[in-house]
C-alpha positions as CSV (number, residue, x, y, z in Angstrom):
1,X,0.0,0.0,0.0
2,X,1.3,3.3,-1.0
3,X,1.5,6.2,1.5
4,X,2.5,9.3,2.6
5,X,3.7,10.5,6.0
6,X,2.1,13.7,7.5
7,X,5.7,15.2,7.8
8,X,6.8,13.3,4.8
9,X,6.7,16.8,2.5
10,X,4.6,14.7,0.1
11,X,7.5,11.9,-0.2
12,X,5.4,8.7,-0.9
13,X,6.3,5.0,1.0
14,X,5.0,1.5,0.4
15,X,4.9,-0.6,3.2
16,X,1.9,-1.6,5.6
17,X,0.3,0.7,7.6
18,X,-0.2,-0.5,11.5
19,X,-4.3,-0.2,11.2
20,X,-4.9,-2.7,8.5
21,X,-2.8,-5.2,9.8
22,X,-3.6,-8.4,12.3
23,X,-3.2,-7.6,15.8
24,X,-0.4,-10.3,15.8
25,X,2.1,-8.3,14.2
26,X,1.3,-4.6,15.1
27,X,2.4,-3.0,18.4
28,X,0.1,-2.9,21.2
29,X,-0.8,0.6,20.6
30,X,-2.0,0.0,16.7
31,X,0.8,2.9,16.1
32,X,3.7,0.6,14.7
33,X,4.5,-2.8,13.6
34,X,6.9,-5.3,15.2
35,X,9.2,-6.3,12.2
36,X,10.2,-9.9,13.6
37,X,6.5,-10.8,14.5
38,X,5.9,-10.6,10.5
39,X,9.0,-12.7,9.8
40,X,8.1,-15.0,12.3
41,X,4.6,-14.8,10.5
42,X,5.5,-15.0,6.7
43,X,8.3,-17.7,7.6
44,X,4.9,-19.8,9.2
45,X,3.1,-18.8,6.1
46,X,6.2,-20.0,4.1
47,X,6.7,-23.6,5.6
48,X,2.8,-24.4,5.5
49,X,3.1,-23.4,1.6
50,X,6.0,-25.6,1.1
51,X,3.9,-28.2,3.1
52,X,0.9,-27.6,0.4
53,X,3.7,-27.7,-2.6
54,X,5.0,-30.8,-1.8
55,X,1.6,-32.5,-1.7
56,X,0.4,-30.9,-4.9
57,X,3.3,-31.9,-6.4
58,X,3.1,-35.5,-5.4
59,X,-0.6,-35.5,-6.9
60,X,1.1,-34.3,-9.9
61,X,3.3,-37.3,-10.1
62,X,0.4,-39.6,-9.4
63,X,-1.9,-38.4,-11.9
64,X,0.9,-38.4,-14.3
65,X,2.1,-42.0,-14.0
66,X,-1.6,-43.0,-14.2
67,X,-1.9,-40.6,-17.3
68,X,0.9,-42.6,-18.6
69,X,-0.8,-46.2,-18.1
70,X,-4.0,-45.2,-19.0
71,X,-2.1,-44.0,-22.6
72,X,-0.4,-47.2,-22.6
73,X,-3.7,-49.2,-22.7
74,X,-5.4,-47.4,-24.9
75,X,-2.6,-47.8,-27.3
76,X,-2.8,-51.6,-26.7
77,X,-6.7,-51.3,-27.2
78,X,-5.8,-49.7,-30.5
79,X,-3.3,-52.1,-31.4
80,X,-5.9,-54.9,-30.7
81,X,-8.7,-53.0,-32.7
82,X,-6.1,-52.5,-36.0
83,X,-5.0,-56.4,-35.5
84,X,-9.2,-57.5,-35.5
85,X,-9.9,-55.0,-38.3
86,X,-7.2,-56.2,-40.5
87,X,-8.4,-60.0,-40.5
């Protein structure tokens, strides 16, 4: 979010302003935020991504091997259907 500080002489900032964020990582007055609480909350947010990753991916792998069978029989079944035909 861009914004610009009372003071600021109309110099603009991006960053997160301490209102609009969860009380878990602003300061107990609202006024600021507490820079290690986010890290502490992105690096969480980070490791249960991964966790979702990592199962998605192994879906991926399933699906594909089965992808790959199911192509396998179906060229079989063709094979089978050209062989019949041709007698």
């Amino acid at each position: 979010m861009a914004f610009t500080y009372k003071t600021g002489a109309g110099e603009q900032h991006i960053g997160f302003i301490a209102e609009d964020v969860p009380d878990l990582v602003a300061t107990k007055d609202r006024k600021g935020l507490s820079p290690m609480d986010i890290v502490a909350v992105l690096t969480k947010v980070v490791k249960e991504q991964q966790g979702v990753m990592q199962k998605q991916q192994e879906m991926i792998n399933e699906l594909s091997g089965e992808m790959k069978e199911l192509k396998r029989k179906l060229r079989l079944r063709d094979e089978l259907v050209r062989d019949d035909s041709s007698r």
